[in-house]
C-alpha positions as CSV (number, residue, x, y, z in Angstrom):
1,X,97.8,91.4,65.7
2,X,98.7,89.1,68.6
3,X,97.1,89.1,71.5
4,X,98.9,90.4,74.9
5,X,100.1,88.3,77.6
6,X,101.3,88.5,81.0
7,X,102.6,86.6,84.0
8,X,100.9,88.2,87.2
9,X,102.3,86.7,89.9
10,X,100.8,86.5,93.4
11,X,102.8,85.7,96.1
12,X,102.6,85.6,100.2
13,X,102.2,83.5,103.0
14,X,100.2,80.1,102.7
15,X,96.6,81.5,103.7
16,X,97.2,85.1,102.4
17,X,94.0,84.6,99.5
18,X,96.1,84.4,96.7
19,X,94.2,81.6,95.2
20,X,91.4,83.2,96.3
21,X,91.8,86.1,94.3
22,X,93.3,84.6,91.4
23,X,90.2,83.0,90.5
24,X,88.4,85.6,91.4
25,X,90.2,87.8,89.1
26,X,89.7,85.3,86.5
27,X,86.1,85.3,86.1
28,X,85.8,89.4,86.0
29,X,88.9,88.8,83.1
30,X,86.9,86.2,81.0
31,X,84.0,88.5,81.6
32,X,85.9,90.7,79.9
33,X,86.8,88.7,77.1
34,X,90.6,88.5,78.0
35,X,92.0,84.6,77.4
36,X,93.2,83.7,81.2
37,X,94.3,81.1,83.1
38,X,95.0,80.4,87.0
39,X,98.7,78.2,87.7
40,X,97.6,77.5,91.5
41,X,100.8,76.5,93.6
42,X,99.4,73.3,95.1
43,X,97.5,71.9,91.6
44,X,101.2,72.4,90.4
45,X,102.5,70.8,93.2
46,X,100.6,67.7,92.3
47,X,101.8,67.9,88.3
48,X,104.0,69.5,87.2
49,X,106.6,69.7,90.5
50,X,104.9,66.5,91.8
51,X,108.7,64.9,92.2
52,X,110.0,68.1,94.5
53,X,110.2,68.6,98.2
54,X,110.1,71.9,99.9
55,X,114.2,72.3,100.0
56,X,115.5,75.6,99.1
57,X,116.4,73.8,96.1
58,X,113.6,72.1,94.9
59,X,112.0,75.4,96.0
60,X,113.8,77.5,93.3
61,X,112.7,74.4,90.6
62,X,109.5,74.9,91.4
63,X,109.0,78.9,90.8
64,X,111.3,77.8,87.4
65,X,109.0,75.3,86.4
66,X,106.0,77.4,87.1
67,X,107.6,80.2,85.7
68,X,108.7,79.1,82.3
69,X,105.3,77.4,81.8
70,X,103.3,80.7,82.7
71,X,105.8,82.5,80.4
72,X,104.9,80.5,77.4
73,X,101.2,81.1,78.8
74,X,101.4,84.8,78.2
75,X,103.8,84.3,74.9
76,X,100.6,82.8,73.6
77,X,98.9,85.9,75.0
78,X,97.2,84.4,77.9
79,X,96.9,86.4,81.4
80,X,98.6,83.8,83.7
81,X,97.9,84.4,87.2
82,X,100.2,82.5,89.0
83,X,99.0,81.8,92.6
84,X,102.8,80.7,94.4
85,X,104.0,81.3,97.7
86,X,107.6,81.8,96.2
87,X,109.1,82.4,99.4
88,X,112.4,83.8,98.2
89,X,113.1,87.2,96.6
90,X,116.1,85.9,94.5
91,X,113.4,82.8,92.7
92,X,111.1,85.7,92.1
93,X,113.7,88.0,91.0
94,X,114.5,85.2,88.3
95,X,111.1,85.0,86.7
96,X,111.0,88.6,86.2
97,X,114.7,89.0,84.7
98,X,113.5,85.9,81.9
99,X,109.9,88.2,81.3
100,X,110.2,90.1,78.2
101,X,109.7,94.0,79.9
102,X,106.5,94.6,81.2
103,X,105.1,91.0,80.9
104,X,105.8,90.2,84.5
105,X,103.7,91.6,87.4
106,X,104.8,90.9,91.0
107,X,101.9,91.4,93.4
108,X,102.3,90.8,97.1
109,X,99.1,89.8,98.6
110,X,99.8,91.2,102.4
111,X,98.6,89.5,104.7
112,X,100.1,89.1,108.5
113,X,101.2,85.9,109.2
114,X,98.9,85.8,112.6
115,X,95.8,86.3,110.1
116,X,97.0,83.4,107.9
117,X,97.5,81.1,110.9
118,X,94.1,81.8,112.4
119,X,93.0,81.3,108.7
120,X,94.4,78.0,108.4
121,X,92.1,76.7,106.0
122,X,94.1,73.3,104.9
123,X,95.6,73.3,108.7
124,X,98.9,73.6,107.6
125,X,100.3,75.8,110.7
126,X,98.8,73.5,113.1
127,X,101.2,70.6,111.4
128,X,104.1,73.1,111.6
129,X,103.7,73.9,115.1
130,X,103.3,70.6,116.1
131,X,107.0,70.2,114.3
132,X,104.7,67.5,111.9
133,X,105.6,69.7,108.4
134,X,109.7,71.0,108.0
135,X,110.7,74.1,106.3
136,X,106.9,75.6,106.3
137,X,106.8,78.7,105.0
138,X,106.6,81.4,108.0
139,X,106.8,78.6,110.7
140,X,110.4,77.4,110.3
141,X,111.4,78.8,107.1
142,X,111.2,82.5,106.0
143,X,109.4,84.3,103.5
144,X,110.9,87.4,102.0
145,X,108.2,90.3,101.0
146,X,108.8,91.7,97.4
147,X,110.8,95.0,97.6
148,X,109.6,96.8,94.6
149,X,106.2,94.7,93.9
150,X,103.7,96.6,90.8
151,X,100.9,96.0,93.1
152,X,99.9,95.6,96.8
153,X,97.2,93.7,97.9
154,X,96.4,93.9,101.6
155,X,93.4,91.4,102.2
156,X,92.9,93.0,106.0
157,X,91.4,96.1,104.3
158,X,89.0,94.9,101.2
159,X,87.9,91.8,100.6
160,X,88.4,89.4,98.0
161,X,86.0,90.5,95.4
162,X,87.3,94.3,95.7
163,X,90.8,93.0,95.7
164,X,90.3,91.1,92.0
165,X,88.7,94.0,91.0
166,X,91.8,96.2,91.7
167,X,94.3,93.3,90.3
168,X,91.8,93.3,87.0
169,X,91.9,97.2,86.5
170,X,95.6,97.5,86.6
171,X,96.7,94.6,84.6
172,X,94.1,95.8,81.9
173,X,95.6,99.4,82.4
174,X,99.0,98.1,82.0
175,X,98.0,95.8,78.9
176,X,96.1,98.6,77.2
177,X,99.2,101.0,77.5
178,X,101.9,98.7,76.6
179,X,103.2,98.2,72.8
């Protein structure tokens, strides 16, 4: 019997904890047993999208590259949690309408924009105020929230660890009840 797969994908502001609590959640799933991997944003920035820009264009390629790779991930029967700002409902909208059903999992890691810019951890939204980075997410470009995400995640309320933990339990709820 082959294994089950799924493309989680975490998406928010730059700062939210999505990485954060992607490889957080990916300890407690190889604790588990469950064969998972983490496709951070900025490692795939480096690789695989190392040729695009942050145009609405090459912003769309990247979610498809990252995307199609993760999908092949969780073909294979790996959990892919993929850690992507994705700033655009239609890009995400797109990875979900190429998942088979049920093997995509949106989940919007909520977290206001003030609390990711007093964050700052890379000092990203210093460079975007000083007009030194163009088209940053939240700054000078917008990010639209997931209408109908599977799961939540507001990292003002719990903190990362409890936040994984809630991320685990449902995709393993979701995996154990699907076909």
């Amino acid at each position: 019997m082959k294994a089950q797969g799924v493309l989680v994908w975490l998406t928010g502001f730059s700062g939210a904890g999505k990485s954060t609590i992607a490889e957080t959640a990916l300890q407690q799933l190889q604790a588990r047993g469950r064969l998972a991997y983490v496709l951070d944003g900025d490692r795939v920035r480096k690789g695989l999208c190392s040729d695009l820009g942050f145009s609405r264009d090459d912003r769309a390629e990247n979610v498809r590259r990252i995307a199609e790779a993760g999908l092949l991930m969780a073909d294979a029967g790996v959990v892919v949690l993929a850690a992507v700002i994705a700033p655009f409902r239609l890009d995400r909208d797109r990875v979900r309408a190429r998942a088979p059903r049920g093997r995509f999992l949106e989940v919007f890691v909520d977290t206001p924009l003030d609390v990711c810019e007093a964050r700052d951890p890379k000092g990203l939204y210093k460079m975007a105020r000083k007009g030194l980075l163009q088209d940053f997410t939240g700054i000078d470009s917008p990010y639209e929230p997931p209408l109908h995400a599977e799961l939540v995640l507001r990292t003002t309320e719990t903190d990362a660890l409890g936040l994984a933990q809630r991320l685990v339990d449902d995709i393993e709820r979701r995996l154990s009840s699907s076909p």
